[in-house]
C-alpha positions as CSV (number, residue, x, y, z in Angstrom):
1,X,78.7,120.1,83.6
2,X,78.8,123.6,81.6
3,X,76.8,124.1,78.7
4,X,80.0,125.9,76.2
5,X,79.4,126.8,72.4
6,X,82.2,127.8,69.9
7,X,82.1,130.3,67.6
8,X,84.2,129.0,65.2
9,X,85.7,125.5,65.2
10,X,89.2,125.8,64.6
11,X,92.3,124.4,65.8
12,X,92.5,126.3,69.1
13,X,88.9,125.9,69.8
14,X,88.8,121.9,69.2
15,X,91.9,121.3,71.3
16,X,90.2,124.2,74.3
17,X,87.1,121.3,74.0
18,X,89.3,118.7,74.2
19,X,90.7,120.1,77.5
20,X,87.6,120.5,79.3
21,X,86.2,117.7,78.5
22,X,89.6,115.8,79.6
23,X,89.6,117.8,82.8
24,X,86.1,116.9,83.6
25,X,84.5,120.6,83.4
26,X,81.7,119.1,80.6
27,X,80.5,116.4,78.1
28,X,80.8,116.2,74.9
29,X,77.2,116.6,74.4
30,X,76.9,119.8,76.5
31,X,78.9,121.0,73.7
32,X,77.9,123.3,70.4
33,X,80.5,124.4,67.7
34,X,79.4,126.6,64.3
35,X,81.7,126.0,61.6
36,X,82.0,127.3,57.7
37,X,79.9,125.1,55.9
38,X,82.8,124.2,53.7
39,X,85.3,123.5,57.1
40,X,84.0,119.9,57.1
41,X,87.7,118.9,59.2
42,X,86.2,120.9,62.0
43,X,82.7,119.3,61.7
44,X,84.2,116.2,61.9
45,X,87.0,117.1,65.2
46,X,84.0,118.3,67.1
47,X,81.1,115.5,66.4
48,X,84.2,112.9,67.5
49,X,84.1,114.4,71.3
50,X,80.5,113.8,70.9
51,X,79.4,117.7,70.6
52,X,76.8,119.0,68.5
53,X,78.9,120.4,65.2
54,X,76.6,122.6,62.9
55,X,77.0,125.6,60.2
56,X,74.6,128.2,62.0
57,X,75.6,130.6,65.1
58,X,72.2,131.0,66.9
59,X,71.5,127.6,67.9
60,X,74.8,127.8,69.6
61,X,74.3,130.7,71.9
62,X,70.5,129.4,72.3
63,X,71.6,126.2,73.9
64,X,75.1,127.4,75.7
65,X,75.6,128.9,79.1
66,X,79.5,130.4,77.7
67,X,80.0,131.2,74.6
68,X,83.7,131.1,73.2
69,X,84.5,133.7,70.2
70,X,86.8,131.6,68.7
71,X,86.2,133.0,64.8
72,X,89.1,135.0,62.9
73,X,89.1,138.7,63.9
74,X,87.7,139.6,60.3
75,X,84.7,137.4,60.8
76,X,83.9,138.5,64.6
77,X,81.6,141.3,63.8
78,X,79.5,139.5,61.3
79,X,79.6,136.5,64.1
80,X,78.2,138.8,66.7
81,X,75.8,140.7,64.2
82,X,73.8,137.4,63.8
83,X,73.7,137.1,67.6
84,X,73.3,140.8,68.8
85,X,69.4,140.6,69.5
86,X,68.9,137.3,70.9
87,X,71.5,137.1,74.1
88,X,70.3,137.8,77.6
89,X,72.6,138.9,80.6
90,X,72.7,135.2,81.4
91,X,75.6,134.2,79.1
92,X,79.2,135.1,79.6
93,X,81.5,135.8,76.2
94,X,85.3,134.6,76.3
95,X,87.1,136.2,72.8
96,X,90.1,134.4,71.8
97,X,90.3,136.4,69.0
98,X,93.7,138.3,68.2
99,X,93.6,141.9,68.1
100,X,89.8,142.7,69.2
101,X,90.0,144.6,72.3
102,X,87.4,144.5,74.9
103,X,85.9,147.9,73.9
104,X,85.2,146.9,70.2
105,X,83.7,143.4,71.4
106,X,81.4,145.2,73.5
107,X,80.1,147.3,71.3
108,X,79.2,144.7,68.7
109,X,77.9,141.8,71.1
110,X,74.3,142.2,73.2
111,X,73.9,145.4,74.9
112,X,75.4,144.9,78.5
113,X,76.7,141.8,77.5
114,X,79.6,140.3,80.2
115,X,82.7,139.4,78.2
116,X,86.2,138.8,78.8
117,X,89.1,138.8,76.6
118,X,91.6,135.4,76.8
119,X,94.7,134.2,75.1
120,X,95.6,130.5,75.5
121,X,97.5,128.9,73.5
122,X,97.6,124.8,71.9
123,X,99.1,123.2,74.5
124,X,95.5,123.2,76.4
125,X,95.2,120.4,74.3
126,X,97.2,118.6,76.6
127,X,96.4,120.6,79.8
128,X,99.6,122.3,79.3
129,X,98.4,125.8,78.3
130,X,99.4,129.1,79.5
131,X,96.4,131.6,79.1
132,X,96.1,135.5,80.4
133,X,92.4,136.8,80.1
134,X,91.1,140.8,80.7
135,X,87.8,141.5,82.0
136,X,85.2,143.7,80.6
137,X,82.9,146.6,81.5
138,X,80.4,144.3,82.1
139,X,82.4,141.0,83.3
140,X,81.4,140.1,87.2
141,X,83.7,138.4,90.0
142,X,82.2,135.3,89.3
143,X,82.6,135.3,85.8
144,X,86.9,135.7,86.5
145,X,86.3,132.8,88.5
146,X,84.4,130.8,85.6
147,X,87.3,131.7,83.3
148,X,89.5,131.0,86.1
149,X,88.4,127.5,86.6
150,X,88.3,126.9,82.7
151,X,91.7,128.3,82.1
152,X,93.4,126.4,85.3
153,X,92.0,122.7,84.4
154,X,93.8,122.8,80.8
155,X,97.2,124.8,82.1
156,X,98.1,127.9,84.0
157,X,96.0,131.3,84.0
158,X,96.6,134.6,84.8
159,X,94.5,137.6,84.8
160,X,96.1,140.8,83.3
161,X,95.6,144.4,82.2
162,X,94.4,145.0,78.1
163,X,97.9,146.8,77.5
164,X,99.7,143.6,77.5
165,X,97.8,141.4,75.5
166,X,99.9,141.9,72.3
167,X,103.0,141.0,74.1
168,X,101.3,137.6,75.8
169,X,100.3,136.6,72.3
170,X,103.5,136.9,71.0
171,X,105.5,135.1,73.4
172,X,102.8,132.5,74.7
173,X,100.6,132.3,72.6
174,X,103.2,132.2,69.2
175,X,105.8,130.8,71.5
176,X,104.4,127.0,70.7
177,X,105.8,127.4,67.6
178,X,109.4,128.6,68.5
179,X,109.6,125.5,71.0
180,X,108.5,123.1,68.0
181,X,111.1,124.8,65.8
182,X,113.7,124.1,68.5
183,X,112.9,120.9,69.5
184,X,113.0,120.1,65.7
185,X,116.2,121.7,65.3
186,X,117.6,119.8,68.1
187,X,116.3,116.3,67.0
188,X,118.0,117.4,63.6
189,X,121.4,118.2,65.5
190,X,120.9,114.6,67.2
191,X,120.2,112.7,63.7
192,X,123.7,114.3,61.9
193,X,125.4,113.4,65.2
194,X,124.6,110.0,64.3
195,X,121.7,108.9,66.7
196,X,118.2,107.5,65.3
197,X,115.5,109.9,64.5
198,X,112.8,108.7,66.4
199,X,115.3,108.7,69.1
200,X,116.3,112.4,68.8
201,X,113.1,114.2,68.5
202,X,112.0,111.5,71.9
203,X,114.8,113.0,73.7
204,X,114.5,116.9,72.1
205,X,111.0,116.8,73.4
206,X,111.7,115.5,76.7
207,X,114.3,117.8,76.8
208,X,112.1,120.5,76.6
209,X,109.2,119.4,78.8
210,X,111.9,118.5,81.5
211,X,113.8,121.9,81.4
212,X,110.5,123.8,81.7
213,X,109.1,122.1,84.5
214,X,112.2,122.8,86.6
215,X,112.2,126.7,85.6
216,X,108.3,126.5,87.0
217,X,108.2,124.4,89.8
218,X,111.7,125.5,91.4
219,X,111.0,128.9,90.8
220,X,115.2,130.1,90.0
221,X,115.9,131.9,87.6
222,X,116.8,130.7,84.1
223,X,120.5,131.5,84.3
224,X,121.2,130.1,87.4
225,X,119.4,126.7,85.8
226,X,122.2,127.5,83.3
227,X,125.0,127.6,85.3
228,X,124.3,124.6,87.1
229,X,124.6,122.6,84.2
230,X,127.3,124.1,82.3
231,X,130.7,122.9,83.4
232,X,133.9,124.6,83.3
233,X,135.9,123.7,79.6
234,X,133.0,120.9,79.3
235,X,130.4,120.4,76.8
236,X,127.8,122.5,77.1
237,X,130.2,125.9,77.7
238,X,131.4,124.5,74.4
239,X,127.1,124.6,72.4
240,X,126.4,128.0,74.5
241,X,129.3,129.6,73.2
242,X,128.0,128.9,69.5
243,X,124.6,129.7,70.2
244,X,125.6,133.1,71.4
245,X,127.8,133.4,68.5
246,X,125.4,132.7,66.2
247,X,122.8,135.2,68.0
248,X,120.6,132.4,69.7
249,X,119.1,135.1,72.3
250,X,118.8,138.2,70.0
251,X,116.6,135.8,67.5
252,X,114.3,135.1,69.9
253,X,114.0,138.0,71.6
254,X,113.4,139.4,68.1
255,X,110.3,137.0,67.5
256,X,108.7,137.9,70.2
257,X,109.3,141.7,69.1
258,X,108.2,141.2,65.7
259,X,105.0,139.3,66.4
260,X,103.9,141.6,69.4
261,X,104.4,144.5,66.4
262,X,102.4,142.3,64.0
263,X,99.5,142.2,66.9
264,X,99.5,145.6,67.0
265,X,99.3,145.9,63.7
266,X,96.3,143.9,63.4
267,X,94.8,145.5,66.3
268,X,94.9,148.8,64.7
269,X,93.3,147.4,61.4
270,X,90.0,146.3,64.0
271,X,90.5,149.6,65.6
272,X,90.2,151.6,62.4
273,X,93.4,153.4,63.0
């Protein structure tokens, strides 16, 4: 059972929790979160799984084996600050923070600290998530294969160079909320074609979780998947012609642009650029 702590008890870092406890990788009580005294929805997510939930960070990293940066990129250096003389070699730092590269999180964590740079996104909450991490200076074998193991019990993992970190974020780690916008707009076409709503967003979300498993475990590419379910003069020809009328590629394509840019962006601000 790993000892974890959370910096920060957000959204991302509750449902991360969530996963490993549901995949068997700890307890709720070999878990510590700090949250914002005033953030008393977060208390309360975290002492439901049974963790210790309190409004201090050094009692976290005291009693935690892995400690998970999981604070807004504007608060990470005054997280760290309160840490940076107490932390031995002993503990291993994962950052989910957006825009906070390795470099600047070494050089305000604990001299020689081992840290590694991730980017899940929500579905871990369901062991569903996709998640990339990048190793530090510092960051051993074994440490890739702790993050490894964490990463693989709540979804897939994939270890990959700092450069495209901005990128990840924007399509897996913003992409959650593209799919929930589709699968909203599809349950929306459903209702005005007359069926139930509860109904239409059952079948949109099916929909979705069917489609991706078959792009994942067959391994073909996306068009073929297409064309194998698009017949000649039938239905479907009939919705993919308006969606590329209507610019249904370009637009998301475009989101992923646009939020990779607005990474960068916010990596630059850390960066001082």
């Amino acid at each position: 059972m790993l000892k974890i702590g959370f910096l920060g008890g957000g959204k991302m870092a509750h449902a991360m929790a969530k996963g490993f406890i549901a995949a068997g990788l700890t307890k709720g009580d070999h878990i510590r979160a700090s949250c914002h005294p005033n953030d008393t929805a977060s208390l309360e997510n975290f002492r439901e799984l049974g963790a210790e939930a309190i409004t201090e960070n050094p009692p976290v990293v005291r009693n935690s084996e892995i400690i998970i940066i999981s604070v807004k990129p504007q608060i990470v250096p005054t997280a760290l600050g309160q840490i940076k003389g107490m932390v031995d070699k002993s503990r291993l730092f994962l950052s989910i923070a957006m825009g906070i590269t390795i470099n600047e999180l070494e050089s305000l964590a604990p001299e020689n600290a081992r840290v590694i740079r991730v980017m899940p996104n929500t579905p871990v909450l369901v062991r569903e998530g996709a998640s990339v991490f990048v190793r530090g200076t510092n960051a051993t074998d074994e440490d890739a294969n702790i993050t490894r193991k964490l990463l693989t019990a709540v979804g897939s993992c994939d270890e990959i160079t700092e450069n495209h970190m901005d990128a990840v974020t924007a399509l897996s780690g913003s992409g959650p909320a593209y799919v929930y916008v589709l699968i909203e707009a599809l349950a929306d076409g459903g209702v005005k074609m007359g069926l139930p709503r509860d109904i239409s967003y059952r079948l949109a979300a099916q929909t979705v979780i069917g489609a991706g498993l078959v792009v994942r475990e067959t391994k073909e590419h996306p068009g073929v998947l297409k064309d194998n379910v698009t017949s000649p003069a039938g239905s479907t020809a009939a919705g993919l012609h308006y969606l590329e009328e209507k610019g249904f590629r370009s637009a998301i394509i475009g989101a992923v642009e646009k939020a990779c840019d607005r990474c960068r962006e916010v990596g630059d601000v850390y960066a001082g650029k």
